[in-house]
mmCIF file of the N, C-alpha and C atoms, coordinates in Angstrom:
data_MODEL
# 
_entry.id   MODEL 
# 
loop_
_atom_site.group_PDB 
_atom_site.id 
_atom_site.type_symbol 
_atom_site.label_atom_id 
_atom_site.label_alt_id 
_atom_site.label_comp_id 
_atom_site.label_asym_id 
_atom_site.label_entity_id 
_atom_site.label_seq_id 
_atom_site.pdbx_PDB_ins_code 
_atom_site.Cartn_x 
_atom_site.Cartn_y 
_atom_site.Cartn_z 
_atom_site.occupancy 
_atom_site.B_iso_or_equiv 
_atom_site.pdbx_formal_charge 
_atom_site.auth_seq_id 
_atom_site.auth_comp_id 
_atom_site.auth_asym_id 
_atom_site.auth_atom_id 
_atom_site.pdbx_PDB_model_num 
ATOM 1   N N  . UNK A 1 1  ? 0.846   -1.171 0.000  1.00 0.00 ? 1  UNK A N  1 
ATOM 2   C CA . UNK A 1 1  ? 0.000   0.000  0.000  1.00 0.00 ? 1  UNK A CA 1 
ATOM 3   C C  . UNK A 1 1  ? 0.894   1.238  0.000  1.00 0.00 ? 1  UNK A C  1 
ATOM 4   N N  . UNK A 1 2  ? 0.912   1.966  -1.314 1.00 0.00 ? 2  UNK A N  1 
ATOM 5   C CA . UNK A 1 2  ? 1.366   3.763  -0.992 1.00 0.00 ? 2  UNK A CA 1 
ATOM 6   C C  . UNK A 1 2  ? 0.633   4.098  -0.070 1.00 0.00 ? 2  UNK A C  1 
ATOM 7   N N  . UNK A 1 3  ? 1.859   5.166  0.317  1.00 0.00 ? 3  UNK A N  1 
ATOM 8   C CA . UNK A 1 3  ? 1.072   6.419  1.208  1.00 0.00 ? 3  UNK A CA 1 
ATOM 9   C C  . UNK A 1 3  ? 0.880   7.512  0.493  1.00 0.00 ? 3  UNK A C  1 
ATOM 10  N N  . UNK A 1 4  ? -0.149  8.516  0.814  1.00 0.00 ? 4  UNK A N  1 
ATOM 11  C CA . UNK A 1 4  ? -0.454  9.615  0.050  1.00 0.00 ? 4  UNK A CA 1 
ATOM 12  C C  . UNK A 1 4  ? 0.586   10.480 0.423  1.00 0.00 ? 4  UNK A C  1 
ATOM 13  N N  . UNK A 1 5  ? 0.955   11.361 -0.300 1.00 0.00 ? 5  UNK A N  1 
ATOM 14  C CA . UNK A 1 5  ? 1.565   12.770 0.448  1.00 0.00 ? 5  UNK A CA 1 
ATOM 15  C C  . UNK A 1 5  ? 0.926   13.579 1.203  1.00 0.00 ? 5  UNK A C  1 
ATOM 16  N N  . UNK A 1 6  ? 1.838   13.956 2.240  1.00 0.00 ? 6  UNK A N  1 
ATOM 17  C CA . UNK A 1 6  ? 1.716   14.784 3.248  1.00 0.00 ? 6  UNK A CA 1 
ATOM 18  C C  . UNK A 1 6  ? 0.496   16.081 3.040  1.00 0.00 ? 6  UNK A C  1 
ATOM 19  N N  . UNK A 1 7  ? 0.996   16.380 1.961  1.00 0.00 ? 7  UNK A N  1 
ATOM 20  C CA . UNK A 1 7  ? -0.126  17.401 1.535  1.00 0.00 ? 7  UNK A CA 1 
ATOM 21  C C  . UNK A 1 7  ? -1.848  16.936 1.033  1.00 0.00 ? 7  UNK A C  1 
ATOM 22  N N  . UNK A 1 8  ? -1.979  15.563 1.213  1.00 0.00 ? 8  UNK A N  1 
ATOM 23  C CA . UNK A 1 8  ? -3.533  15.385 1.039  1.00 0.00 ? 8  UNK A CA 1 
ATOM 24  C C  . UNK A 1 8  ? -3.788  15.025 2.304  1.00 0.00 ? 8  UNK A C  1 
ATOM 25  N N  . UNK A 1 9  ? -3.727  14.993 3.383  1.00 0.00 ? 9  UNK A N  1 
ATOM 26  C CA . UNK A 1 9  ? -3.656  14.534 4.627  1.00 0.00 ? 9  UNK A CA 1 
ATOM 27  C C  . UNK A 1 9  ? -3.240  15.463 5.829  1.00 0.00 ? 9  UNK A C  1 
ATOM 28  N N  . UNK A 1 10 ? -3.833  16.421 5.930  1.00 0.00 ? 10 UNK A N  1 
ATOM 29  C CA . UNK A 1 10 ? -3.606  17.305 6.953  1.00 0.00 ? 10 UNK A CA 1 
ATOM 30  C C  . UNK A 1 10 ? -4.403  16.697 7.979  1.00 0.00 ? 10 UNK A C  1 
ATOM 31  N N  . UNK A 1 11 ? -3.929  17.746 9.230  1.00 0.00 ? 11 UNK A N  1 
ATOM 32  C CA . UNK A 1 11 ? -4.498  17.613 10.615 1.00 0.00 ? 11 UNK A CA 1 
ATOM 33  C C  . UNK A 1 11 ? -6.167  17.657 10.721 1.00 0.00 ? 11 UNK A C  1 
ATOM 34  N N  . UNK A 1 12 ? -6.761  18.376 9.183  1.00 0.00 ? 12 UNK A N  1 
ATOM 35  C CA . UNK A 1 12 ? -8.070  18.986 9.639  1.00 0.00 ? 12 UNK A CA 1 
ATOM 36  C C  . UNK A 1 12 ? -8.538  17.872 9.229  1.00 0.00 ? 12 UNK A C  1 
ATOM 37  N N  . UNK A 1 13 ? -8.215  17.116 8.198  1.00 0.00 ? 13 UNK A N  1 
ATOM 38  C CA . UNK A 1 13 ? -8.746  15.954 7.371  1.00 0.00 ? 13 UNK A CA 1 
ATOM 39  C C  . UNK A 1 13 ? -8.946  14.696 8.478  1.00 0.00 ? 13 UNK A C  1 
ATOM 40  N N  . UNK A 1 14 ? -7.446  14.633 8.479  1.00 0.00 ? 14 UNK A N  1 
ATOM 41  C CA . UNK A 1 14 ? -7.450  13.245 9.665  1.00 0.00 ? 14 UNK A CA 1 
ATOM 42  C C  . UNK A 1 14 ? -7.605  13.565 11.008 1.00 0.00 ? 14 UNK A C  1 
ATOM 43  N N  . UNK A 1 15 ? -7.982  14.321 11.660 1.00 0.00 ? 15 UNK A N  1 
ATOM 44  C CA . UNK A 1 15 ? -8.508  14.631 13.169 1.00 0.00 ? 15 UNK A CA 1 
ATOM 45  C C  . UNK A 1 15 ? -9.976  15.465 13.012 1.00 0.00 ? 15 UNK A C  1 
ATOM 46  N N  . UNK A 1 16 ? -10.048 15.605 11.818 1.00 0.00 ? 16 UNK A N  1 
ATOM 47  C CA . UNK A 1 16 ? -11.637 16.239 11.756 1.00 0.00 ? 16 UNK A CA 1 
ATOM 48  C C  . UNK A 1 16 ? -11.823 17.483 12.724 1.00 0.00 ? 16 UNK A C  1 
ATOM 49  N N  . UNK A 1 17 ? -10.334 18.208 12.331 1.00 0.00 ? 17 UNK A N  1 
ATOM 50  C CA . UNK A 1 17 ? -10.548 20.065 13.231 1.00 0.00 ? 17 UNK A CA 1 
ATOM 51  C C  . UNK A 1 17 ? -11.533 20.650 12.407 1.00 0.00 ? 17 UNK A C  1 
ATOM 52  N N  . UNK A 1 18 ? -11.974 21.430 13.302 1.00 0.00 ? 18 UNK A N  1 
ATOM 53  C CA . UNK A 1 18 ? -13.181 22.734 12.853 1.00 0.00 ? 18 UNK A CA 1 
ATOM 54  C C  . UNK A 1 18 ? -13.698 23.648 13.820 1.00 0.00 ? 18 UNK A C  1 
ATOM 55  N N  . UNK A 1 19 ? -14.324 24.526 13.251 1.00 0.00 ? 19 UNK A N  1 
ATOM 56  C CA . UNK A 1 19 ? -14.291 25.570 14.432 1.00 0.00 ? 19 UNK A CA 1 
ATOM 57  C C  . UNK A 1 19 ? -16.139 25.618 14.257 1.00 0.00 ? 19 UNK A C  1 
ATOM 58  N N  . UNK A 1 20 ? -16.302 25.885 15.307 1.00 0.00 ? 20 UNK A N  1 
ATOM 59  C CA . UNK A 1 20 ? -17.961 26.630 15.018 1.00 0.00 ? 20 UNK A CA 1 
ATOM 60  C C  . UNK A 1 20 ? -18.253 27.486 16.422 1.00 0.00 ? 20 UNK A C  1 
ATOM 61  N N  . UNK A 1 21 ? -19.497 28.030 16.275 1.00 0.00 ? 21 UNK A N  1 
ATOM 62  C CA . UNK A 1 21 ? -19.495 29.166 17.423 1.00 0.00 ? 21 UNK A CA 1 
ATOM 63  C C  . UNK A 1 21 ? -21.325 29.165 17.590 1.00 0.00 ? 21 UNK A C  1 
ATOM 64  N N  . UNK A 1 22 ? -21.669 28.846 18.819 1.00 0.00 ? 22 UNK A N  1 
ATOM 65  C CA . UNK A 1 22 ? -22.871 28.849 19.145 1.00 0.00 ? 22 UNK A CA 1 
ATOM 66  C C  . UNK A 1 22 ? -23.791 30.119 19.439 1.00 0.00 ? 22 UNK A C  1 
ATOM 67  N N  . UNK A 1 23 ? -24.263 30.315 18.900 1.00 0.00 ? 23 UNK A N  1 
ATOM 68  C CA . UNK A 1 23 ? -25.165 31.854 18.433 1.00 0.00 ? 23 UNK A CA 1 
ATOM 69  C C  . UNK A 1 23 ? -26.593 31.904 19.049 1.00 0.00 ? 23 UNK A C  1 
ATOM 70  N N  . UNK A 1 24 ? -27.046 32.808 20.523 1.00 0.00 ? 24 UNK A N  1 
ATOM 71  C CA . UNK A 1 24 ? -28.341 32.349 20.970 1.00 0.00 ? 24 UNK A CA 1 
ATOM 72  C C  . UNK A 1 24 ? -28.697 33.826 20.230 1.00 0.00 ? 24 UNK A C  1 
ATOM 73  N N  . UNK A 1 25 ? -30.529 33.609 20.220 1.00 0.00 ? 25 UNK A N  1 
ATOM 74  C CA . UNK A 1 25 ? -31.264 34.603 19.269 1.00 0.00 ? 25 UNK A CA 1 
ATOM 75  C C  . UNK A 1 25 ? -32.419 34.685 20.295 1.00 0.00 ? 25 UNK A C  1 
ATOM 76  N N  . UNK A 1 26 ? -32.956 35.909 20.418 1.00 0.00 ? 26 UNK A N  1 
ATOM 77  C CA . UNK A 1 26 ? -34.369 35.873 21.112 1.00 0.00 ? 26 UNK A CA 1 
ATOM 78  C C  . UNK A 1 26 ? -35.089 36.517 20.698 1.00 0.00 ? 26 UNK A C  1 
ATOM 79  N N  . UNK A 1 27 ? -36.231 36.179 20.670 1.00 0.00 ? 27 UNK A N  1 
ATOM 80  C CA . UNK A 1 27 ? -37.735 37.212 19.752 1.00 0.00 ? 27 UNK A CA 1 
ATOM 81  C C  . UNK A 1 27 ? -38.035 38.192 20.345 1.00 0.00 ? 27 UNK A C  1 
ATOM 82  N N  . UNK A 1 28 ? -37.983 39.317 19.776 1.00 0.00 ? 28 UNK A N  1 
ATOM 83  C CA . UNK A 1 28 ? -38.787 40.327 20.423 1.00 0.00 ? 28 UNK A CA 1 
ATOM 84  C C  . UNK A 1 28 ? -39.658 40.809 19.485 1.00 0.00 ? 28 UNK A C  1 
ATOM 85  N N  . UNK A 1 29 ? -40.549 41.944 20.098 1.00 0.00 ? 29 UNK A N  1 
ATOM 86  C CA . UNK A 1 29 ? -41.573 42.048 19.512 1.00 0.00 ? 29 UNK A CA 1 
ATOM 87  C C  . UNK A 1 29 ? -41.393 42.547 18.166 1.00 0.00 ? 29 UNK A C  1 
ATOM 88  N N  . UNK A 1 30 ? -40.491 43.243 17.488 1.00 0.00 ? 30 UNK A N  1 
ATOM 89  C CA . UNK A 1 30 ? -39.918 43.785 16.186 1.00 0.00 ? 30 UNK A CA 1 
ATOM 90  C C  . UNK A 1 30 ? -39.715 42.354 15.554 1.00 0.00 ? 30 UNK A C  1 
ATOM 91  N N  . UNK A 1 31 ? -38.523 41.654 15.955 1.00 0.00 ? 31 UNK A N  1 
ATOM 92  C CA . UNK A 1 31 ? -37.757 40.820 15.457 1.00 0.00 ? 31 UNK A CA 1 
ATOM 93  C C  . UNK A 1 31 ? -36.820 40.243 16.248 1.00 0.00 ? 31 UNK A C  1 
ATOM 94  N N  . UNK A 1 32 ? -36.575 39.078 15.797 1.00 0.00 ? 32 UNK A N  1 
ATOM 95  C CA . UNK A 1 32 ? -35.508 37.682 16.385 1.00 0.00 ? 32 UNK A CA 1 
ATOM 96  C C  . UNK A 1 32 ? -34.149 39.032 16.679 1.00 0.00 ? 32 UNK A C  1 
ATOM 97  N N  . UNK A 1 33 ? -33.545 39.069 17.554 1.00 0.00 ? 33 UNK A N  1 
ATOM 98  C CA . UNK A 1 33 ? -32.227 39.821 18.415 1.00 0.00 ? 33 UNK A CA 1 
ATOM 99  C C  . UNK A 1 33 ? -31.244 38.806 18.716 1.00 0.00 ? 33 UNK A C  1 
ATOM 100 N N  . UNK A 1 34 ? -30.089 38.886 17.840 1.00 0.00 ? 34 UNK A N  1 
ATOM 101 C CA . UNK A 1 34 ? -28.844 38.150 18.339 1.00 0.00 ? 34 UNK A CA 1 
ATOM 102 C C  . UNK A 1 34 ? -28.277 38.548 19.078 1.00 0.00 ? 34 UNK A C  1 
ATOM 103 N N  . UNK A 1 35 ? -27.908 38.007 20.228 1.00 0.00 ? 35 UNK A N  1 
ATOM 104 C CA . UNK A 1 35 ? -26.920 38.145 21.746 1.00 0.00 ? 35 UNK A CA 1 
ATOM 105 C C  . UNK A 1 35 ? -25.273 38.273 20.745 1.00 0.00 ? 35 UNK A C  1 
ATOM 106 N N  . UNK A 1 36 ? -24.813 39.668 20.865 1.00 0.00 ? 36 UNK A N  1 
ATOM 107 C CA . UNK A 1 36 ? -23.491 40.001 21.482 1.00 0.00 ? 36 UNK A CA 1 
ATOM 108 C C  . UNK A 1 36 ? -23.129 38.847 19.731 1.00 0.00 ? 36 UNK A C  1 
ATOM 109 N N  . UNK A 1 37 ? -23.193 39.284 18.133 1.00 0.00 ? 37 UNK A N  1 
ATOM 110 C CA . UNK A 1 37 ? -23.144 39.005 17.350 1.00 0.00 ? 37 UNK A CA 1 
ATOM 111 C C  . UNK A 1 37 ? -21.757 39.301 17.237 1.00 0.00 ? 37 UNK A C  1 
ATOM 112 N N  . UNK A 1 38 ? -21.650 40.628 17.072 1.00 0.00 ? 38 UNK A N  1 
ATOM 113 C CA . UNK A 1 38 ? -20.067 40.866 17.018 1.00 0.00 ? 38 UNK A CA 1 
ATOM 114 C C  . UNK A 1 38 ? -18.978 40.246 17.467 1.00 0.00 ? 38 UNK A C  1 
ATOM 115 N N  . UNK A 1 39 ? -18.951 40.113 18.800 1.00 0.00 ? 39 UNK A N  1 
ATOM 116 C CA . UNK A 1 39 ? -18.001 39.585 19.712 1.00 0.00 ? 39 UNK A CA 1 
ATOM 117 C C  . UNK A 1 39 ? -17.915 37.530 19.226 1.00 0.00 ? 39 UNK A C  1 
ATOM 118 N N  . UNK A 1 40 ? -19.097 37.235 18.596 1.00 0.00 ? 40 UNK A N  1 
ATOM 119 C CA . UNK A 1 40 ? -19.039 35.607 18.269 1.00 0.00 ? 40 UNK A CA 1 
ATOM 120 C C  . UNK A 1 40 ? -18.588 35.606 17.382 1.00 0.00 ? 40 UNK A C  1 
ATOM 121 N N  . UNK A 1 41 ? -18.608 36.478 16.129 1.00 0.00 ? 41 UNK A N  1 
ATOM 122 C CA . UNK A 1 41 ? -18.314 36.440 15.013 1.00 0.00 ? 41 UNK A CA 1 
ATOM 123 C C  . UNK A 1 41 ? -16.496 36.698 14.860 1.00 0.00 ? 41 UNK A C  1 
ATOM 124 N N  . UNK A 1 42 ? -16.208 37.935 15.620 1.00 0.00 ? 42 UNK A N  1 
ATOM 125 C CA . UNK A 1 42 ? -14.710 37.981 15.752 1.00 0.00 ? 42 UNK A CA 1 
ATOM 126 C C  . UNK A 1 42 ? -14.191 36.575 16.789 1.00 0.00 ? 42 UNK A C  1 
ATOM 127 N N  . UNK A 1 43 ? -14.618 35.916 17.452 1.00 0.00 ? 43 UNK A N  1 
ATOM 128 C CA . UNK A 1 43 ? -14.256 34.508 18.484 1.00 0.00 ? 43 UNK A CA 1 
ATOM 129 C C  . UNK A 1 43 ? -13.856 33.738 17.229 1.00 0.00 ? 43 UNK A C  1 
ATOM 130 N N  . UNK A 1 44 ? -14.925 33.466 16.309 1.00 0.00 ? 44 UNK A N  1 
ATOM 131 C CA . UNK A 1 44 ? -15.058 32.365 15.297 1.00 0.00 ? 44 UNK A CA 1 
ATOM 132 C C  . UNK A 1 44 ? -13.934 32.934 14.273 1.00 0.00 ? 44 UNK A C  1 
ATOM 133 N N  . UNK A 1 45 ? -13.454 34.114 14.015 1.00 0.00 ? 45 UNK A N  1 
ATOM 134 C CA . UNK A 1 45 ? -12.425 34.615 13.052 1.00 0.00 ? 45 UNK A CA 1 
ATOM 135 C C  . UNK A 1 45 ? -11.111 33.858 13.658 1.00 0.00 ? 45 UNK A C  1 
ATOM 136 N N  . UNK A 1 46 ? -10.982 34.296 14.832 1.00 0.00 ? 46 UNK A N  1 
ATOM 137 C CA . UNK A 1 46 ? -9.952  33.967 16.024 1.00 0.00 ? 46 UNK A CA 1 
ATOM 138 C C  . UNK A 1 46 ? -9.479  32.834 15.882 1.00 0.00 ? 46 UNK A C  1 
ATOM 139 N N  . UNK A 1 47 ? -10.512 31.910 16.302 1.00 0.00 ? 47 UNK A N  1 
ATOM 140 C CA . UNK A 1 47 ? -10.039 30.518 15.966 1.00 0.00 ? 47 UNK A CA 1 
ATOM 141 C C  . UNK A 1 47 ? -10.196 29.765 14.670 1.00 0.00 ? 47 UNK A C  1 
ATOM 142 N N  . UNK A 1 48 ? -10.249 30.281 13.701 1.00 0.00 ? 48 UNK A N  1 
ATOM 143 C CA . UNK A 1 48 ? -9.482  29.727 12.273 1.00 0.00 ? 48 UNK A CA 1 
ATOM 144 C C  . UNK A 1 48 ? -8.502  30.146 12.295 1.00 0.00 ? 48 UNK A C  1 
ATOM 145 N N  . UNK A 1 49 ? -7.777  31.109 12.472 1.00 0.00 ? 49 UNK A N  1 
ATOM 146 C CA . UNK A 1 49 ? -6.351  31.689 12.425 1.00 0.00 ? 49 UNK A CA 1 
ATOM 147 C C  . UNK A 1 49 ? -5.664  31.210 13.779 1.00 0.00 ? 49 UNK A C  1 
ATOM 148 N N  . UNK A 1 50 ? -6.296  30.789 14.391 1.00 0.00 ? 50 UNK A N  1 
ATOM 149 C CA . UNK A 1 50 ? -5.505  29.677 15.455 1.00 0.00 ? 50 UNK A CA 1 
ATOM 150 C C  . UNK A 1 50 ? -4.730  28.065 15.295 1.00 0.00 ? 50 UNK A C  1 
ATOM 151 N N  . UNK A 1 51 ? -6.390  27.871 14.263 1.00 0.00 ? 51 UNK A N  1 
ATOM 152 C CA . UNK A 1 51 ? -6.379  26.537 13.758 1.00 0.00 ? 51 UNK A CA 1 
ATOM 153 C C  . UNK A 1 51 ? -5.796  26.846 12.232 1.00 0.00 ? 51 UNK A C  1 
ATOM 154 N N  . UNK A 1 52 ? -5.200  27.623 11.600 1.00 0.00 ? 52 UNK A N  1 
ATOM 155 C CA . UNK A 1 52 ? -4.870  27.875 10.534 1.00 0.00 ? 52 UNK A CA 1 
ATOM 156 C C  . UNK A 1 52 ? -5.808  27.611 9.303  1.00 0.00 ? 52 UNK A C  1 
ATOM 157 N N  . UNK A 1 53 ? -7.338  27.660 9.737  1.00 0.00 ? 53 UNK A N  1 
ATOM 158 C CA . UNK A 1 53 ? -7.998  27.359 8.501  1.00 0.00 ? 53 UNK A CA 1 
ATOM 159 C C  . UNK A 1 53 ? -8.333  28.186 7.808  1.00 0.00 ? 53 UNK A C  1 
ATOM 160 N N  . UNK A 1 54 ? -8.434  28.597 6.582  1.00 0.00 ? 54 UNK A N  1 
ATOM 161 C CA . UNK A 1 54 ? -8.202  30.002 5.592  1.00 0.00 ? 54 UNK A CA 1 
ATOM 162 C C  . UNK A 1 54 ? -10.161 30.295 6.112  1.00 0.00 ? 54 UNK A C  1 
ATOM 163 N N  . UNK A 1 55 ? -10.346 31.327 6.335  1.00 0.00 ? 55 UNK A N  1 
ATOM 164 C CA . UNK A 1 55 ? -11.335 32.087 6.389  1.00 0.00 ? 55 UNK A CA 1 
ATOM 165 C C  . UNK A 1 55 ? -11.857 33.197 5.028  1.00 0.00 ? 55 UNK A C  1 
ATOM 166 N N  . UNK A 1 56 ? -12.355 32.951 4.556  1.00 0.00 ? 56 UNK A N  1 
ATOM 167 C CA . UNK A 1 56 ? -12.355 33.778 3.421  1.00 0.00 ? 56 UNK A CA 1 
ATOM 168 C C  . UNK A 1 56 ? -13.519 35.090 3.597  1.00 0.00 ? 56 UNK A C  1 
ATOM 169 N N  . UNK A 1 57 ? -13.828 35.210 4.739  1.00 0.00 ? 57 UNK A N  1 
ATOM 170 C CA . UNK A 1 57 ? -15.135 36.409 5.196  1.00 0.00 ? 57 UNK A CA 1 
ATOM 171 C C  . UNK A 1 57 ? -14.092 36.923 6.248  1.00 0.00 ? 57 UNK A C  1 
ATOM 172 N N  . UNK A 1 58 ? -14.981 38.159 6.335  1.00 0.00 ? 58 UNK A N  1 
ATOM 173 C CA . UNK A 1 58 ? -14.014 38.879 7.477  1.00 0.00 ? 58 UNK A CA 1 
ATOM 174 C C  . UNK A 1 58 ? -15.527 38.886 8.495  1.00 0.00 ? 58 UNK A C  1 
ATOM 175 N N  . UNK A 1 59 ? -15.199 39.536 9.744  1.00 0.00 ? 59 UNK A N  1 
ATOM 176 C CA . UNK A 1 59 ? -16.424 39.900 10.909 1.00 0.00 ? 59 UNK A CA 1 
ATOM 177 C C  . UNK A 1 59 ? -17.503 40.365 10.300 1.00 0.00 ? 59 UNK A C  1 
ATOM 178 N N  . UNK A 1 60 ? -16.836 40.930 9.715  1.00 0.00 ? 60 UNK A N  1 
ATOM 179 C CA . UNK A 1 60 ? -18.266 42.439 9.100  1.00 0.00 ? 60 UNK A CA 1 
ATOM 180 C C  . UNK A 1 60 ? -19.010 41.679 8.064  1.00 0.00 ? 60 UNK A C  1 
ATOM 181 N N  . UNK A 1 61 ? -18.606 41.002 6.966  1.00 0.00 ? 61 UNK A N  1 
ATOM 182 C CA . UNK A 1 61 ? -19.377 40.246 6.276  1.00 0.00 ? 61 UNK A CA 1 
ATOM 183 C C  . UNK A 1 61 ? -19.949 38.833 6.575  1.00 0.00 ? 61 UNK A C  1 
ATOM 184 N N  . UNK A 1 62 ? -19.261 38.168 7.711  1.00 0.00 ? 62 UNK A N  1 
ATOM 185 C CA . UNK A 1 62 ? -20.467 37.275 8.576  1.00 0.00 ? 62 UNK A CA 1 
ATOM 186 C C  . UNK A 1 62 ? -21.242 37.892 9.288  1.00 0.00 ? 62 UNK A C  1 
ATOM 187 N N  . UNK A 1 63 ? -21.436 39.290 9.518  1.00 0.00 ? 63 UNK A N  1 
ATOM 188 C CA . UNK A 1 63 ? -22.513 39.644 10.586 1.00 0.00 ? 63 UNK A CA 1 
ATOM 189 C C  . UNK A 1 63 ? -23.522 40.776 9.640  1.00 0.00 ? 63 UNK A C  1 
ATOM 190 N N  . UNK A 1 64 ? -23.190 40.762 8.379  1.00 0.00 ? 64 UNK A N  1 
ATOM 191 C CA . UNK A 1 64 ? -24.009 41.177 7.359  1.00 0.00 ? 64 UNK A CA 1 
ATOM 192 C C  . UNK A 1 64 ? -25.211 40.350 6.472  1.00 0.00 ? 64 UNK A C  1 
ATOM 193 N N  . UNK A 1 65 ? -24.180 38.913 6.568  1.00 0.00 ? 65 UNK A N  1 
ATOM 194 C CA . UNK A 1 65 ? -25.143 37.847 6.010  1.00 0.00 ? 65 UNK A CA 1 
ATOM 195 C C  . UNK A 1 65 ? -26.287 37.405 6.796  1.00 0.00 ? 65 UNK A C  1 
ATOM 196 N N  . UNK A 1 66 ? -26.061 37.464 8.220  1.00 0.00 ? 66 UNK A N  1 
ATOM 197 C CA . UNK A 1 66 ? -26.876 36.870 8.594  1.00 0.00 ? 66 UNK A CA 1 
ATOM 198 C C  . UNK A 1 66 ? -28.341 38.086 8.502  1.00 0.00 ? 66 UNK A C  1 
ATOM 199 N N  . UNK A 1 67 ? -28.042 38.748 8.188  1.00 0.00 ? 67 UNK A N  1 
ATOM 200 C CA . UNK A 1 67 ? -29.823 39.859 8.207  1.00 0.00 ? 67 UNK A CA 1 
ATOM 201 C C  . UNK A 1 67 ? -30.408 39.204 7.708  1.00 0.00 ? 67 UNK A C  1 
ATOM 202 N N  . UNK A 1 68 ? -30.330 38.859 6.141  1.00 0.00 ? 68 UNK A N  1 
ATOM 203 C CA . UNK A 1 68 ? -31.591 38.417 5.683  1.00 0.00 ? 68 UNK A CA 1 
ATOM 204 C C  . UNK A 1 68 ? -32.180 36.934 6.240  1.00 0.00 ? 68 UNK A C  1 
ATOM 205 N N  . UNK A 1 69 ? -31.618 36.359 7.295  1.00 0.00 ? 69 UNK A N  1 
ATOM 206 C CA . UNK A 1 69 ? -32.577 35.375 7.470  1.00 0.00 ? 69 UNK A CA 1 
ATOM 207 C C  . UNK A 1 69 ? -33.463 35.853 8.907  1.00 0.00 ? 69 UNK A C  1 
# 
């Protein structure tokens, strides 16, 4: 049996790294209100560049996307 190269086989592949960030929302009478959006959204930037995983959004455009839902 070959082995693959090093380069198809990273840490994220074979240890299954990833980042995610738990986001609470509450209804009010206008509309659904995300708790402290900013501060999760820069956490979740944080740790891809911890974990070295390329992020291709910055803060401001994950906390833009989420309006329309």
């Amino acid at each position: 049996m070959e082995r693959s190269p090093d380069s198809c086989v990273d840490a994220h592949t074979h240890y299954g790294t990833g980042i995610f960030e738990g986001i609470r929302a509450y209804e009010t009478e206008k509309r659904p209100a995300i708790f402290r959006l900013k501060e999760h959204m820069d956490r979740l930037i944080n740790s891809a560049k911890i974990l070295s995983i390329p992020m291709p959004y910055t803060s401001e455009e994950l906390q833009v996307a989420r309006k329309p839902l």
